[in-house]
HTML snippet that shows the backbone in 3Dmol.js (N, CA, C, O; Angstrom):
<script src="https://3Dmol.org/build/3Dmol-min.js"></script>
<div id="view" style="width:600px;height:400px;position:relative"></div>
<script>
const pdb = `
ATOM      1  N   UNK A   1     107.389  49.547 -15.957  1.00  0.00           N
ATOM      2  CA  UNK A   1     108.698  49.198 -15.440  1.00  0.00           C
ATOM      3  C   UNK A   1     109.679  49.105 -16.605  1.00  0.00           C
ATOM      4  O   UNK A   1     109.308  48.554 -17.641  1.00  0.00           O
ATOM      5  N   UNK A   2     110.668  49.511 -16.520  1.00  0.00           N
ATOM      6  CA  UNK A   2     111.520  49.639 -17.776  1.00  0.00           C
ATOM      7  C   UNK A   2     112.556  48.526 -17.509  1.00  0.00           C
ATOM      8  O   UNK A   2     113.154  48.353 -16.447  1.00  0.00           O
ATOM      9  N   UNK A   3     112.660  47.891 -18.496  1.00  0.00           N
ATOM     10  CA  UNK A   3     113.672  46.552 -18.732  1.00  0.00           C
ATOM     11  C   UNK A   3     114.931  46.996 -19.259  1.00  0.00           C
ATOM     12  O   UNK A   3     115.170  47.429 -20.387  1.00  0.00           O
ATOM     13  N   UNK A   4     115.850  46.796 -18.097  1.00  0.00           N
ATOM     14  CA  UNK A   4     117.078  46.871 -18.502  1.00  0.00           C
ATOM     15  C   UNK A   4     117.896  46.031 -18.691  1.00  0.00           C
ATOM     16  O   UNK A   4     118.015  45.220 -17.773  1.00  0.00           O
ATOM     17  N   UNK A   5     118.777  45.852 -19.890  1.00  0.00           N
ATOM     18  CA  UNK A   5     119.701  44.279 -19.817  1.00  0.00           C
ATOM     19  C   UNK A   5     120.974  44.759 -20.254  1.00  0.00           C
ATOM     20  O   UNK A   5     121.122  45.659 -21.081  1.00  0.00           O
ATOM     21  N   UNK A   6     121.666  44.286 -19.816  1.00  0.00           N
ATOM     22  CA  UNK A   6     123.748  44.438 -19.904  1.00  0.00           C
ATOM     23  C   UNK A   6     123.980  42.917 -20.711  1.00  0.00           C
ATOM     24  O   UNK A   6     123.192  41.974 -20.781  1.00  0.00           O
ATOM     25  N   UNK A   7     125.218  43.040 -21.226  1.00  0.00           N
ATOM     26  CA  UNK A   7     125.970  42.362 -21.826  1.00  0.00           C
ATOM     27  C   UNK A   7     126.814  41.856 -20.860  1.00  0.00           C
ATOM     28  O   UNK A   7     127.054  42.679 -19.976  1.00  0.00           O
ATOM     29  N   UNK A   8     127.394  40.685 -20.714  1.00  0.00           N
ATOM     30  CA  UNK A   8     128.104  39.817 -20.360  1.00  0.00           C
ATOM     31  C   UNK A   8     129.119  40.679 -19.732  1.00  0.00           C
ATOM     32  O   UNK A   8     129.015  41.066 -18.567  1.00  0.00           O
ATOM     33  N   UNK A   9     130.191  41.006 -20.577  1.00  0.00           N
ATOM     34  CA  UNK A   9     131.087  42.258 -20.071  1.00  0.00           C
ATOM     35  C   UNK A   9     130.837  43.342 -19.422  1.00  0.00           C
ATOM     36  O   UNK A   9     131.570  44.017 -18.699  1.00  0.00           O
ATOM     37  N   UNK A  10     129.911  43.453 -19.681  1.00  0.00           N
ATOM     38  CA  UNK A  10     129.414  44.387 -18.020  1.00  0.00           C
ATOM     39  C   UNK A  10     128.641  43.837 -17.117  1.00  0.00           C
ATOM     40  O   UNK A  10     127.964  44.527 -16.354  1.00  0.00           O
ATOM     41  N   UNK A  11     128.644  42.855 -17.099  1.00  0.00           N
ATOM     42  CA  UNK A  11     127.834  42.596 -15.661  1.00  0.00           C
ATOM     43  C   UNK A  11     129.252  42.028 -15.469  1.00  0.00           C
ATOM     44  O   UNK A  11     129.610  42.512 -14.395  1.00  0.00           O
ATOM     45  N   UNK A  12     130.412  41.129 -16.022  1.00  0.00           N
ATOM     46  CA  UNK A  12     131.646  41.193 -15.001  1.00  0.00           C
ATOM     47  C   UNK A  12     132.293  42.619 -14.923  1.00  0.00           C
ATOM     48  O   UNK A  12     133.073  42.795 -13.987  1.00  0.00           O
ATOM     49  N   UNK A  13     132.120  43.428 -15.594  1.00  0.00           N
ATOM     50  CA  UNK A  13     132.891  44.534 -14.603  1.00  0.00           C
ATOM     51  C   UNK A  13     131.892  45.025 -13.672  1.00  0.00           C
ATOM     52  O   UNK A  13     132.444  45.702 -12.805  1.00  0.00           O
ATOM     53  N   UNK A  14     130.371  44.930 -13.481  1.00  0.00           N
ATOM     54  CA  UNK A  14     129.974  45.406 -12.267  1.00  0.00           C
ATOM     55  C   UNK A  14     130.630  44.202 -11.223  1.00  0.00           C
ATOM     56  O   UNK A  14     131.381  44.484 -10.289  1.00  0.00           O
ATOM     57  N   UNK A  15     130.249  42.973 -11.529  1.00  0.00           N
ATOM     58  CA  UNK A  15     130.915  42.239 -10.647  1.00  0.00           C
ATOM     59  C   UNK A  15     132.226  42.498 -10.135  1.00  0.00           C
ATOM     60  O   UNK A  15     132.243  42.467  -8.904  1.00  0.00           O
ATOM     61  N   UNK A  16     133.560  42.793 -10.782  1.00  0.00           N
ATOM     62  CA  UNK A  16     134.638  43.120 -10.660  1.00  0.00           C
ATOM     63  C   UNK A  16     134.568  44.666  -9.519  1.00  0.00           C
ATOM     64  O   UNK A  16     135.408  44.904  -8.652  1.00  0.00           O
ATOM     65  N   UNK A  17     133.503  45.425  -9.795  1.00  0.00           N
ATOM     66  CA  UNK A  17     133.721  46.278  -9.330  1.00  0.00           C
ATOM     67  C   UNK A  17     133.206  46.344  -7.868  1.00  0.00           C
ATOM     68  O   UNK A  17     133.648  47.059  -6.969  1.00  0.00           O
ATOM     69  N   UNK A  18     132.397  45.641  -7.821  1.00  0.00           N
ATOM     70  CA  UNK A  18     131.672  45.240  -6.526  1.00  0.00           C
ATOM     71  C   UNK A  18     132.784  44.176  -5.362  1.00  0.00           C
ATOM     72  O   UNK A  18     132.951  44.071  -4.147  1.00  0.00           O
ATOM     73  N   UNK A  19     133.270  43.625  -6.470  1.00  0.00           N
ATOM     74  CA  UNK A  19     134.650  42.957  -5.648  1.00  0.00           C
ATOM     75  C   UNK A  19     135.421  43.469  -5.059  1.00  0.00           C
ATOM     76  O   UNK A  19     135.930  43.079  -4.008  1.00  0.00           O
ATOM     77  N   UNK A  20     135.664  44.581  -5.737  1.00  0.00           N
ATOM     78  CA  UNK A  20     137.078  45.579  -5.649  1.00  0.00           C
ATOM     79  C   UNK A  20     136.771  46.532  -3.751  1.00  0.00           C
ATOM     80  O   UNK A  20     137.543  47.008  -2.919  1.00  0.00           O
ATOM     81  N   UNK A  21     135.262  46.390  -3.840  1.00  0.00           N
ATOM     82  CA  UNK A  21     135.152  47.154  -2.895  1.00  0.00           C
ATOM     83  C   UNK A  21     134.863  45.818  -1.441  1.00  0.00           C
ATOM     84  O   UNK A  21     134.649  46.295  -0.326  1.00  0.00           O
ATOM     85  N   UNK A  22     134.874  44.940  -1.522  1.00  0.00           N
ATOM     86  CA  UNK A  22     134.638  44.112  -0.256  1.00  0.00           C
ATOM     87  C   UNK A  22     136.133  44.720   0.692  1.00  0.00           C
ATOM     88  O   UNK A  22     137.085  45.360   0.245  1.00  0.00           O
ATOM     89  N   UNK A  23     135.930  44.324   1.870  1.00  0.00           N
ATOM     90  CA  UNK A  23     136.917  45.219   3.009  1.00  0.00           C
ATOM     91  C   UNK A  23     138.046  44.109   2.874  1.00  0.00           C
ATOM     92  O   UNK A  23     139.176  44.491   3.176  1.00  0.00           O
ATOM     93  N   UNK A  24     137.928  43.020   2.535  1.00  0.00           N
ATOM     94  CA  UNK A  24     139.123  41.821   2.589  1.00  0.00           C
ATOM     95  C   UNK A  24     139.709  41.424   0.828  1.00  0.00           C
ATOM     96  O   UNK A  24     140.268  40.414   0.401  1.00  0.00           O
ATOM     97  N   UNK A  25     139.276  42.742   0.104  1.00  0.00           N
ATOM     98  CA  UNK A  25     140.071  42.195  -1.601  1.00  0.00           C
ATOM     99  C   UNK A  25     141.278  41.999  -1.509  1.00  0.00           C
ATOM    100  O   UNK A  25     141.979  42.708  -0.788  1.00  0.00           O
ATOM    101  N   UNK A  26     141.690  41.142  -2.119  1.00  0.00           N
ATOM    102  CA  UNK A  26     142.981  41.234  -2.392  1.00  0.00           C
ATOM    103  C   UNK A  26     143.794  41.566  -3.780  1.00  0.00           C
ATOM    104  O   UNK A  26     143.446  40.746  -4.630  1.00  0.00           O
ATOM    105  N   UNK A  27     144.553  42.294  -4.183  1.00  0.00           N
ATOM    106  CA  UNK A  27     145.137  42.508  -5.410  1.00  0.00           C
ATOM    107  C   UNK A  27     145.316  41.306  -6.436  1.00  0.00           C
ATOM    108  O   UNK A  27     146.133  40.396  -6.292  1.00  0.00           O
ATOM    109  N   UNK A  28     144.330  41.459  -7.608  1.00  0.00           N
ATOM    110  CA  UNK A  28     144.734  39.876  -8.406  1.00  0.00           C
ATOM    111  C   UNK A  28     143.495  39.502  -8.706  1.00  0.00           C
ATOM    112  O   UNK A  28     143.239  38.967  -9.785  1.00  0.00           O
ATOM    113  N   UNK A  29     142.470  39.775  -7.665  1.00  0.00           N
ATOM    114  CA  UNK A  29     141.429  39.019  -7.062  1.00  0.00           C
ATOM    115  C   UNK A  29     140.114  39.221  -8.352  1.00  0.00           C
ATOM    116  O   UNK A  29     139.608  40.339  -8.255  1.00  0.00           O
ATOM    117  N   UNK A  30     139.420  38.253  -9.646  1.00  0.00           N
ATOM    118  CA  UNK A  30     138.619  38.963  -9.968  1.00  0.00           C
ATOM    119  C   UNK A  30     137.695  37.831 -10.964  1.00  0.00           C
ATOM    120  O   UNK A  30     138.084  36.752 -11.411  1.00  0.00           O
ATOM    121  N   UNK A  31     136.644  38.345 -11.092  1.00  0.00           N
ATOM    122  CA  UNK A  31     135.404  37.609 -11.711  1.00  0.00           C
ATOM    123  C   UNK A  31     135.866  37.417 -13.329  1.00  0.00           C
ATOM    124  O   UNK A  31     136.323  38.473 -13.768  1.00  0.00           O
ATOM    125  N   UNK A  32     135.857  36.680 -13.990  1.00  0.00           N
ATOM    126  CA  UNK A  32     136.899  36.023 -15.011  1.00  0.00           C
ATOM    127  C   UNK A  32     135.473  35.589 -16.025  1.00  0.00           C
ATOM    128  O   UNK A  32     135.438  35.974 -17.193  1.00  0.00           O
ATOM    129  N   UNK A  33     134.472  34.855 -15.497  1.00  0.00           N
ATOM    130  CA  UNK A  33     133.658  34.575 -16.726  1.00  0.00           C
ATOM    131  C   UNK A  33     132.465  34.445 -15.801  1.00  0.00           C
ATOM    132  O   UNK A  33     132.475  34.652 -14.587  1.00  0.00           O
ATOM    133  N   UNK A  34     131.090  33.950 -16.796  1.00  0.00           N
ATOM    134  CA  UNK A  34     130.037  34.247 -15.937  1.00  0.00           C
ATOM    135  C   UNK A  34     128.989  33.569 -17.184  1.00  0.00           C
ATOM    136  O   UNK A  34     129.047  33.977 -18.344  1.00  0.00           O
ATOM    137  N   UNK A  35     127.971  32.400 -16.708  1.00  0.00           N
ATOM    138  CA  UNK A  35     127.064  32.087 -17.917  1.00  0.00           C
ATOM    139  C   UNK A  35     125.805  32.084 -17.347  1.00  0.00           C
ATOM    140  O   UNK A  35     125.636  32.618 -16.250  1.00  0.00           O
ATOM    141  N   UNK A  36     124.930  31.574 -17.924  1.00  0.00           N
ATOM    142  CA  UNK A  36     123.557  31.294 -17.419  1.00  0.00           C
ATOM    143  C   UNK A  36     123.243  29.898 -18.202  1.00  0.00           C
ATOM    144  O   UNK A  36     123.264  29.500 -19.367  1.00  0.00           O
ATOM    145  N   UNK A  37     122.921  29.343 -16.822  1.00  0.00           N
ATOM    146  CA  UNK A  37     122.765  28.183 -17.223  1.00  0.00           C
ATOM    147  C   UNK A  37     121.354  28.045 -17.593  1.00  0.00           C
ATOM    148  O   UNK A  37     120.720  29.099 -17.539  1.00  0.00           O
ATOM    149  N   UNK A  38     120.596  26.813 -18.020  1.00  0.00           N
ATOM    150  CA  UNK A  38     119.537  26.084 -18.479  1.00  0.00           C
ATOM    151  C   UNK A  38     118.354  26.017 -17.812  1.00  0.00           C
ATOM    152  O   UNK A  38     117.187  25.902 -18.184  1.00  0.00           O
ATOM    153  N   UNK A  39     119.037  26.139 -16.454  1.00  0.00           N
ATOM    154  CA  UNK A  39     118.063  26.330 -15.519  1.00  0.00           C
ATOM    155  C   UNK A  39     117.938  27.522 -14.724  1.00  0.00           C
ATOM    156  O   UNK A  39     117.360  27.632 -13.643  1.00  0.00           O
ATOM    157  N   UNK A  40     118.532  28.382 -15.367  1.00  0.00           N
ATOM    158  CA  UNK A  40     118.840  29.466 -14.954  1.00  0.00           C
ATOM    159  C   UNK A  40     119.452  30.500 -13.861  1.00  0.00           C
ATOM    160  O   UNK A  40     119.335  31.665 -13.480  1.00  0.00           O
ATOM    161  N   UNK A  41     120.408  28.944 -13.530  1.00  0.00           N
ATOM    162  CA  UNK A  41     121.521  29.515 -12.116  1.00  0.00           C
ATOM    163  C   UNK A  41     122.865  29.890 -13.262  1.00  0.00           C
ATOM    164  O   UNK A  41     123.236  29.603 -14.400  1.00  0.00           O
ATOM    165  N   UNK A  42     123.218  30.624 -12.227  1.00  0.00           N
ATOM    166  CA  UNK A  42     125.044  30.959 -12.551  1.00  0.00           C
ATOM    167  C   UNK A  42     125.805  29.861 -13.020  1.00  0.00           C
ATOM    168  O   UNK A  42     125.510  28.698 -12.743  1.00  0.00           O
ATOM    169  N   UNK A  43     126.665  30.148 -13.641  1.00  0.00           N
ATOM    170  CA  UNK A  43     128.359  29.564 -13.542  1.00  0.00           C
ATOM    171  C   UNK A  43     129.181  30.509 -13.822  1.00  0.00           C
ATOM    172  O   UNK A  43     129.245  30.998 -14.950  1.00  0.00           O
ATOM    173  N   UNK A  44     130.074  30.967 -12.616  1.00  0.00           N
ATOM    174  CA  UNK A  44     130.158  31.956 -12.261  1.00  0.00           C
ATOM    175  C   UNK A  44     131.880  31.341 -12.032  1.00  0.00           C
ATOM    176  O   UNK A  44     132.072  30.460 -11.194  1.00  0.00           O
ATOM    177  N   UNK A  45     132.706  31.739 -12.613  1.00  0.00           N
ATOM    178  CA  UNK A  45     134.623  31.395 -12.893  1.00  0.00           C
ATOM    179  C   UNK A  45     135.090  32.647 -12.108  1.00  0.00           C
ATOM    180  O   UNK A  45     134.936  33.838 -12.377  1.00  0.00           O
ATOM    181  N   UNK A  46     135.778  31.968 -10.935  1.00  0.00           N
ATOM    182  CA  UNK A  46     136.675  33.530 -10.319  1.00  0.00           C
ATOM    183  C   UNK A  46     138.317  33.090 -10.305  1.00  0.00           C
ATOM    184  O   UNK A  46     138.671  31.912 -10.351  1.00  0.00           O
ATOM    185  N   UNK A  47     138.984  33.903 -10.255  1.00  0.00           N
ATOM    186  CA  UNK A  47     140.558  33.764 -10.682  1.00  0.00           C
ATOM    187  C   UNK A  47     140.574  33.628  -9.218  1.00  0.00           C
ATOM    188  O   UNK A  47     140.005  34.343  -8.392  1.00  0.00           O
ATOM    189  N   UNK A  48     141.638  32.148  -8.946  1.00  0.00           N
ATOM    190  CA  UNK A  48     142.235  32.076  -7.964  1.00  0.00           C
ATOM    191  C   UNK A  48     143.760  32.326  -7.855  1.00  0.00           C
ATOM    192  O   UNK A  48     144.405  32.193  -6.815  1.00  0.00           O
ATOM    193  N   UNK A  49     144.301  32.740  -9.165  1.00  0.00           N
ATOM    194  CA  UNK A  49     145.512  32.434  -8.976  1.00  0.00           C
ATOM    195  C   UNK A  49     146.605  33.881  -9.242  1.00  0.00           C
ATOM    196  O   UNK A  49     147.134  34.254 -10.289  1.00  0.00           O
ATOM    197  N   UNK A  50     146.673  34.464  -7.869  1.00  0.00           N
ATOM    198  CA  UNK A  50     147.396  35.484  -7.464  1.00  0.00           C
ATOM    199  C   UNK A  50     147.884  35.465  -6.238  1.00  0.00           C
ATOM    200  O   UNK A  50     147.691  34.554  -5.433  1.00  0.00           O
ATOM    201  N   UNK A  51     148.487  36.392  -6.055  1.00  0.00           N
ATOM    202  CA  UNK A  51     149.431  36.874  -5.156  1.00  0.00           C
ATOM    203  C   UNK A  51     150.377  35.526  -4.476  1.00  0.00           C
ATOM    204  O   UNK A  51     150.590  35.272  -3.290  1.00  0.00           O
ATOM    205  N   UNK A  52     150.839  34.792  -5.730  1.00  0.00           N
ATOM    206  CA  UNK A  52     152.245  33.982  -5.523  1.00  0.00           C
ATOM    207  C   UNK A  52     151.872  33.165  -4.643  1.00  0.00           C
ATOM    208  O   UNK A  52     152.859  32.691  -4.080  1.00  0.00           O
ATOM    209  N   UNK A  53     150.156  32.459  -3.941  1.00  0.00           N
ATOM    210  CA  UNK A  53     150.036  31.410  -3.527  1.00  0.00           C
ATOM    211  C   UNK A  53     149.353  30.160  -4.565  1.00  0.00           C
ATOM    212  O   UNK A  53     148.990  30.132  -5.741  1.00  0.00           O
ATOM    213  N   UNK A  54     149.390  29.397  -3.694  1.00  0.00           N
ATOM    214  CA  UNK A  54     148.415  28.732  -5.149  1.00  0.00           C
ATOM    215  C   UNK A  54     147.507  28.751  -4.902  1.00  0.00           C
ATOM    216  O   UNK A  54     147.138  29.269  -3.848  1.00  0.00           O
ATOM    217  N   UNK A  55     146.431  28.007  -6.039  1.00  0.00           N
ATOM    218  CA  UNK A  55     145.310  27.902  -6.521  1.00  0.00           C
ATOM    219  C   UNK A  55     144.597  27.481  -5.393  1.00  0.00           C
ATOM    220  O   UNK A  55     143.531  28.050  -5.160  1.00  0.00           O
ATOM    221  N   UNK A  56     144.983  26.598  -4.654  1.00  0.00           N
ATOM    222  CA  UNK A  56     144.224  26.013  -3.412  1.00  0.00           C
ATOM    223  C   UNK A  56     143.984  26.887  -2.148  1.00  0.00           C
ATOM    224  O   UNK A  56     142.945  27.048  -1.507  1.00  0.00           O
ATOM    225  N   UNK A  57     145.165  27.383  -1.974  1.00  0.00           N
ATOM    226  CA  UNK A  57     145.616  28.248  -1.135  1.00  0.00           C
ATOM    227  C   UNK A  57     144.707  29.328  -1.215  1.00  0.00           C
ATOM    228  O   UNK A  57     144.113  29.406  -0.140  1.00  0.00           O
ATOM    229  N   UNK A  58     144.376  30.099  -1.925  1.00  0.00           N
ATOM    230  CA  UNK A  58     143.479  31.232  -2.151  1.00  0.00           C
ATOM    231  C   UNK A  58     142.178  30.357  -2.512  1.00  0.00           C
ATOM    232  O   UNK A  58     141.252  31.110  -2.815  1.00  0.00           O
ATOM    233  N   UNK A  59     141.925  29.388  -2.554  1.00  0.00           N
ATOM    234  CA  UNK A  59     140.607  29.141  -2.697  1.00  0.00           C
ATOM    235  C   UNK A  59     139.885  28.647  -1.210  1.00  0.00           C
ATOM    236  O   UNK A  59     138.726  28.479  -0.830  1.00  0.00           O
ATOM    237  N   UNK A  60     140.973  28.541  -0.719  1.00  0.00           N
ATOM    238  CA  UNK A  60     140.497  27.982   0.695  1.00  0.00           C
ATOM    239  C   UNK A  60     140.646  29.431   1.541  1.00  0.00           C
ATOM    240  O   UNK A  60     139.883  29.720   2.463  1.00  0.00           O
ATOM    241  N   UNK A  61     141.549  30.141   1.167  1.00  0.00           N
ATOM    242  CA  UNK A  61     141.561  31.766   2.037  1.00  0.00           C
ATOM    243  C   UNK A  61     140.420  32.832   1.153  1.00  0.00           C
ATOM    244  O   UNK A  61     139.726  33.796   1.477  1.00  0.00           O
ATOM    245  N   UNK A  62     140.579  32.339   0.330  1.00  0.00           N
ATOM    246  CA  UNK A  62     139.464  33.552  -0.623  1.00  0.00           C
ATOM    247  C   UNK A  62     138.532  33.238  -1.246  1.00  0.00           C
ATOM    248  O   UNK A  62     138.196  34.016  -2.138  1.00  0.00           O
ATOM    249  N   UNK A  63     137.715  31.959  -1.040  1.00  0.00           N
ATOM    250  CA  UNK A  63     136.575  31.760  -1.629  1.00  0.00           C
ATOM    251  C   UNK A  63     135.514  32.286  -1.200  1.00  0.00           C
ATOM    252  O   UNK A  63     134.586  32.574  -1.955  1.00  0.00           O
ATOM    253  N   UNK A  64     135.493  32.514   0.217  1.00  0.00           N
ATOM    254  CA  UNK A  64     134.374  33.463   1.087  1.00  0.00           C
ATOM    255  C   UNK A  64     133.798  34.244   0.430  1.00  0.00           C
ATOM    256  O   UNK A  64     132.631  34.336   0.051  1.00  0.00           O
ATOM    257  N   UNK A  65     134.874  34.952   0.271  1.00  0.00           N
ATOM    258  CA  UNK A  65     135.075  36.518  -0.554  1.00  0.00           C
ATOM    259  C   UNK A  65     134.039  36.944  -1.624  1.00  0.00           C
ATOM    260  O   UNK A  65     133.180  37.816  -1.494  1.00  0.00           O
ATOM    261  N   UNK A  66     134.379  35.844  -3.156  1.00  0.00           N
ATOM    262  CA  UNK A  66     133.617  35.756  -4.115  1.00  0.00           C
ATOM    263  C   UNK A  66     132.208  35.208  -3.705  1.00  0.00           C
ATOM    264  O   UNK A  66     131.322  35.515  -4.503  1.00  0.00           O
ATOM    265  N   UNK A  67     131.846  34.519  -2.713  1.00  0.00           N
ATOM    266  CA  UNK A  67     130.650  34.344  -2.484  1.00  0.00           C
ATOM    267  C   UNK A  67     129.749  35.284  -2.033  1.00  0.00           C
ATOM    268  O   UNK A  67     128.735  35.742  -2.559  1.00  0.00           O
ATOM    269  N   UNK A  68     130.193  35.464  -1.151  1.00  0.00           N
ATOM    270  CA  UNK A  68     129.575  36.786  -0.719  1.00  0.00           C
ATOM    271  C   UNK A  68     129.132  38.403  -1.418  1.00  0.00           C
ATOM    272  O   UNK A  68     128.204  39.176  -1.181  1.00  0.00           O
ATOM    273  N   UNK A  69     130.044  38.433  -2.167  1.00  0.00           N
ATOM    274  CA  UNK A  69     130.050  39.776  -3.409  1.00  0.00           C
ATOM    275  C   UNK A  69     128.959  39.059  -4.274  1.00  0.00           C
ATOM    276  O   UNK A  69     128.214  39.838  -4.868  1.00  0.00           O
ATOM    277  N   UNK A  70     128.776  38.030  -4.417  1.00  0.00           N
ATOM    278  CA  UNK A  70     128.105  37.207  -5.993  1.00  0.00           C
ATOM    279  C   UNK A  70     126.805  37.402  -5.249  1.00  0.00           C
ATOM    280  O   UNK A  70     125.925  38.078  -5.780  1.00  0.00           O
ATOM    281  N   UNK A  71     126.632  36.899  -4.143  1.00  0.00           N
ATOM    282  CA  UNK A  71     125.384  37.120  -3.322  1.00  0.00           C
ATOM    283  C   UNK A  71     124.508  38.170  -2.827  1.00  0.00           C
ATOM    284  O   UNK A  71     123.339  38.030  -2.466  1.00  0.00           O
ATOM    285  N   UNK A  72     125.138  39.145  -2.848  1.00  0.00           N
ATOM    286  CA  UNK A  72     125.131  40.515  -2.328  1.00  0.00           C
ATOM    287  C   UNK A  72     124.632  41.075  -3.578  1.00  0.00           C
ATOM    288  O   UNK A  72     123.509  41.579  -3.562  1.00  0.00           O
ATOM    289  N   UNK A  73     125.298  41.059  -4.641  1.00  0.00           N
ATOM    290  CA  UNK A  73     125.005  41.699  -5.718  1.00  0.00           C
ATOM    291  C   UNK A  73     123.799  41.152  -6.107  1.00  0.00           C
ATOM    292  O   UNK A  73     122.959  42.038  -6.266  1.00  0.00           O
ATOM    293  N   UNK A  74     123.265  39.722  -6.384  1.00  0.00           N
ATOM    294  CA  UNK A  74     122.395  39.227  -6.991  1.00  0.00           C
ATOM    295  C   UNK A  74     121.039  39.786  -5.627  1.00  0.00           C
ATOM    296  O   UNK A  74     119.893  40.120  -5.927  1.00  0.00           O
ATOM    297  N   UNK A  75     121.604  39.746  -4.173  1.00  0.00           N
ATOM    298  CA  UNK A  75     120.117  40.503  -3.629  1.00  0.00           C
ATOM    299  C   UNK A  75     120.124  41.724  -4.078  1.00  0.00           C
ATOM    300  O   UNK A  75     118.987  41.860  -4.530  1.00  0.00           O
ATOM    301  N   UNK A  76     120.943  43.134  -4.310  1.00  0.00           N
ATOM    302  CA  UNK A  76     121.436  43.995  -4.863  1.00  0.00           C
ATOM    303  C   UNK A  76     120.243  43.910  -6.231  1.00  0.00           C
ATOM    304  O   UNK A  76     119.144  44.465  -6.225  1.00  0.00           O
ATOM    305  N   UNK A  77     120.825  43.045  -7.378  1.00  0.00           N
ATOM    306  CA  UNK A  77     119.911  43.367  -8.562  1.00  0.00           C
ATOM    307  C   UNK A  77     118.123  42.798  -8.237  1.00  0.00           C
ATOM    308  O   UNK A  77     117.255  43.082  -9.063  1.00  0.00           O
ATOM    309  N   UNK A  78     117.846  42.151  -7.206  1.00  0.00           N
ATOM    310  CA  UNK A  78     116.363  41.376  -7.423  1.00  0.00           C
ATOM    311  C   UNK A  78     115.789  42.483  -6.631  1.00  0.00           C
ATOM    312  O   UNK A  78     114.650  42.816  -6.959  1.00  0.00           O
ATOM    313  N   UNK A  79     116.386  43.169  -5.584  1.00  0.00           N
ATOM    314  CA  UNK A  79     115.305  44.617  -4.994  1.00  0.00           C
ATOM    315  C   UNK A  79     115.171  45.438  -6.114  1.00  0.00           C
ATOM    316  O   UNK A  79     114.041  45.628  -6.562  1.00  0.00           O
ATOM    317  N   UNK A  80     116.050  45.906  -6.588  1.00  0.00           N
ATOM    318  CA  UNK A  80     115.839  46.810  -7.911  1.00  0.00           C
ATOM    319  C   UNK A  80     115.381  46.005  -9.301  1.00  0.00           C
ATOM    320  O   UNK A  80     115.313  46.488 -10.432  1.00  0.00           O
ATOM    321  N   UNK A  81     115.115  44.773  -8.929  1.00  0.00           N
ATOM    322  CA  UNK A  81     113.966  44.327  -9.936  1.00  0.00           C
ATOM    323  C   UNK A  81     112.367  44.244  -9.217  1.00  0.00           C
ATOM    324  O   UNK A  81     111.242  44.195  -9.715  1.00  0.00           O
ATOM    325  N   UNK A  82     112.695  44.251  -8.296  1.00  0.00           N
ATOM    326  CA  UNK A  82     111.120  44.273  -7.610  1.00  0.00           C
ATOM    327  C   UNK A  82     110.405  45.940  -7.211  1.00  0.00           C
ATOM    328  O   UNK A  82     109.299  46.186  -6.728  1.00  0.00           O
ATOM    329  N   UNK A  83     111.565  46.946  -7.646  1.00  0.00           N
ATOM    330  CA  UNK A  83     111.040  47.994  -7.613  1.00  0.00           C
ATOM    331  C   UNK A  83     109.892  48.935  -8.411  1.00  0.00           C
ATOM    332  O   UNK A  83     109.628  50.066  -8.003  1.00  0.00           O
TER     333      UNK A  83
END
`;
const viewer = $3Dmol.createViewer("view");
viewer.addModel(pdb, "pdb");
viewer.setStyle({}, {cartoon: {color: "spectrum"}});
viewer.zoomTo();
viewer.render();
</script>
């Protein structure tokens, strides 16, 4: 099985790019930072602050959004790690 590993900056632009394609993106909308924690979950920073509402405002209309892409992708990478 061949081990593949990305750098930080590319796994947010796959993230970014995987965003870009959900049916409800919105312009603005995008994965900003990304760590691994200690225990080896995410912390995972998404920009809330576009399209001239606020921060709350899009976090309560667009948090779905980033969950779902973050989720998708991570079943996305564990089939093609179990391949």
């Amino acid at each position: 099985m061949e081990n593949r590993q990305i750098n930080k900056e590319q796994l947010l632009q796959l993230l970014n790019l995987h965003l870009q394609q959900h049916p409800a993106f919105e312009e603005g909308m995008s994965f900003d930072d990304i760590n691994v924690l200690a225990n080896s979950s995410y912390d995972v920073r998404a920009n809330f602050n576009f399209g001239g509402n606020s921060v709350a405002e899009n976090y309560n209309k667009f948090g779905y959004i980033y969950n779902e892409v973050f989720k998708d992708f991570l079943e996305k990478q564990e089939k093609e790690r179990l391949r």
